[in-house]
C-alpha positions as CSV (number, residue, x, y, z in Angstrom):
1,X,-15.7,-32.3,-33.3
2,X,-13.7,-30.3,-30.8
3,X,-13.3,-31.6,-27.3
4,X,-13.9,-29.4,-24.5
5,X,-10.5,-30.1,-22.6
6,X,-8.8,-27.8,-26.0
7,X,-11.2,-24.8,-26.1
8,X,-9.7,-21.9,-24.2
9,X,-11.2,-17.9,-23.8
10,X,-9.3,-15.3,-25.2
11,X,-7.6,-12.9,-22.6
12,X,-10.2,-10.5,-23.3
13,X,-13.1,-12.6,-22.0
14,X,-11.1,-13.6,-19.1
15,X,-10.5,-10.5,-18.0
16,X,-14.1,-9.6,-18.2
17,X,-15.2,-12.4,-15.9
18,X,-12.7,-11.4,-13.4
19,X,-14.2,-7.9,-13.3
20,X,-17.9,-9.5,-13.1
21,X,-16.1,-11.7,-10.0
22,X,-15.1,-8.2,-8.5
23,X,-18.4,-6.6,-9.4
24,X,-20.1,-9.7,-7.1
25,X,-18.1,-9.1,-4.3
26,X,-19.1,-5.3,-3.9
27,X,-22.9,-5.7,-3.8
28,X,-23.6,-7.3,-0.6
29,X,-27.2,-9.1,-0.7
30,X,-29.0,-10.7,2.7
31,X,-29.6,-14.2,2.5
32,X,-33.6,-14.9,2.1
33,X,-33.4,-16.5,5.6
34,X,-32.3,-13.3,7.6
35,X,-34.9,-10.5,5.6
36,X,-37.7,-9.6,8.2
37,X,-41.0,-11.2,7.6
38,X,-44.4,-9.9,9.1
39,X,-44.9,-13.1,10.7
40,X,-41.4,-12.8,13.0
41,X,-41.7,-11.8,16.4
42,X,-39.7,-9.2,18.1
43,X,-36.7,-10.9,19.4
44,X,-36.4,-12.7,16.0
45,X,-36.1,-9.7,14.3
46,X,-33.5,-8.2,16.3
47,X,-31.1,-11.5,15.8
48,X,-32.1,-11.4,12.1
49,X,-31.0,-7.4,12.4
50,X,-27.5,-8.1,14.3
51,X,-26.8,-10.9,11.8
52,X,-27.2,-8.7,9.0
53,X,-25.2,-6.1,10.3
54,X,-22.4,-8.3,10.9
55,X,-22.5,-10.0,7.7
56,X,-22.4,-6.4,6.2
57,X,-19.1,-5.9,8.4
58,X,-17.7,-8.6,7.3
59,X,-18.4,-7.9,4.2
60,X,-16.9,-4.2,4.0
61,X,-14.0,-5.2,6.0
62,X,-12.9,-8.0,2.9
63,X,-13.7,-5.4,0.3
64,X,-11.3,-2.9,2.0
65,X,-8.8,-5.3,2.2
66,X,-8.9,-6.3,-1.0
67,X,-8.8,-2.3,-1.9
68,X,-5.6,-2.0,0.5
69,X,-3.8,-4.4,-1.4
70,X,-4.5,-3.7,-4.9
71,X,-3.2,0.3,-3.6
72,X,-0.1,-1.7,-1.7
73,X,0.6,-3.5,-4.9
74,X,0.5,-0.6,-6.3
75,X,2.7,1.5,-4.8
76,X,5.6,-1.2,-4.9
77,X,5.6,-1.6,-8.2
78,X,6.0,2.3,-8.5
79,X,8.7,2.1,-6.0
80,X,10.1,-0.6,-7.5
81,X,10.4,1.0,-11.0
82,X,11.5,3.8,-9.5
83,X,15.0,1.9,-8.2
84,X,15.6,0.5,-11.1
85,X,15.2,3.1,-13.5
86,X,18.0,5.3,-12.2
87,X,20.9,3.9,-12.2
88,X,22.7,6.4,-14.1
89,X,25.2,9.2,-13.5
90,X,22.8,11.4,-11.9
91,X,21.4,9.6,-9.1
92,X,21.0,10.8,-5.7
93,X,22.4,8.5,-2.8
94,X,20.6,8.4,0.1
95,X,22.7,9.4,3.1
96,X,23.1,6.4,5.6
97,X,23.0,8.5,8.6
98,X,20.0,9.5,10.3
99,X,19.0,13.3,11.2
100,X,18.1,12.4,14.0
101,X,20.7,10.1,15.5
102,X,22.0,11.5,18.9
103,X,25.7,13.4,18.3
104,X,28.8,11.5,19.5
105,X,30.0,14.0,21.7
106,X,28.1,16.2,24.5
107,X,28.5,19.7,22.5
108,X,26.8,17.8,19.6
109,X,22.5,18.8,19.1
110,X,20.1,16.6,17.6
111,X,18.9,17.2,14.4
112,X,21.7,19.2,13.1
113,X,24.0,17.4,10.6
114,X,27.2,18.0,11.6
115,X,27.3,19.4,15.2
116,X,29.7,18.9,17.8
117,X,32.5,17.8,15.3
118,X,33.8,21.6,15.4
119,X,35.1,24.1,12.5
120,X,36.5,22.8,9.8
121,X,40.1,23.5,9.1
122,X,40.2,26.4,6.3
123,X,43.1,27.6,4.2
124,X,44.6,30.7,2.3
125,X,43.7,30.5,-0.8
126,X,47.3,31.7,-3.1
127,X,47.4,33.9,-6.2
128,X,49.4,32.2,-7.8
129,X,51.2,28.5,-7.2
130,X,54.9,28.3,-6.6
131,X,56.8,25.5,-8.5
C-alpha cells in the first residue's frame, strides 16, 4: 500500500487540468440567485439585471487581462531571444541619438541627422602616393 502524500500526476495530466481551469474561467454562468423568476416583481428584476451585467463585466475585464498578459509574456520572451541570439559579427547597433532631438546650433532642423554641423571637409584623391 501506497500513501497518498507519494503519488504525483504526470506533466501531461497536469497540464490538462490547467487548461480545464482556463476553460472555467471563460464561460461565465449567473448564480441561481440573480436568474429572473416569474414570481419577481419589476424593480427586482432590474437589480437582478444590473447585477448580472456587472458580474459579466467583471468577468470580461479578468479574462482580457489574463489575455493581455499571456500576449505581454509573449512578446518579451521574443524580444528577449531576440538580444541574445545576436551577438555576433553582424549585428546592428542601435544609434544612441534620437531623430528627433533638437540640433545644437540655430542652422541645425529637426529630424535631419546631421544638420547644422556644416560640410564635411573633402580631399583630392592622388593617382599615385609619393614615398
Amino acid at each position: 500500500m501506497v500513501p497518498l502524500e507519494y503519488i504525483r500526476l504526470k506533466p501531461e495530466d497536469v497540464k490538462k487540468n490547467k487548461e480545464k481551469e482556463k476553460e472555467g474561467m471563460e464561460n461565465f454562468e449567473i448564480p441561481d440567485k440573480l436568474r429572473l423568476k416569474s414570481t419577481d416583481t419589476e424593480d427586482q428584476r432590474l437589480t437582478k439585471r444590473k447585477k448580472v451585467k456587472a458580474l459579466k463585466m467583471n468577468h470580461k475585464r479578468k479574462n482580457m487581462e489574463n489575455s493581455n498578459k499571456e500576449k505581454q509574456e509573449s512578446w518579451l520572451r521574443f524580444k528577449d531571444k531576440g538580444s541574445r541570439s545576436k551577438k555576433g559579427h553582424y549585428q546592428v547597433t542601435k544609434s544612441q541619438n534620437s531623430i528627433f532631438k533638437t540640433p545644437d546650433t540655430m542652422e541645425g532642423k529637426v529630424g535631419v541627422v546631421g544638420s547644422g554641423n556644416g560640410v564635411s571637409n573633402s580631399y583630392q584623391k592622388k593617382k599615385h602616393a609619393e614615398y
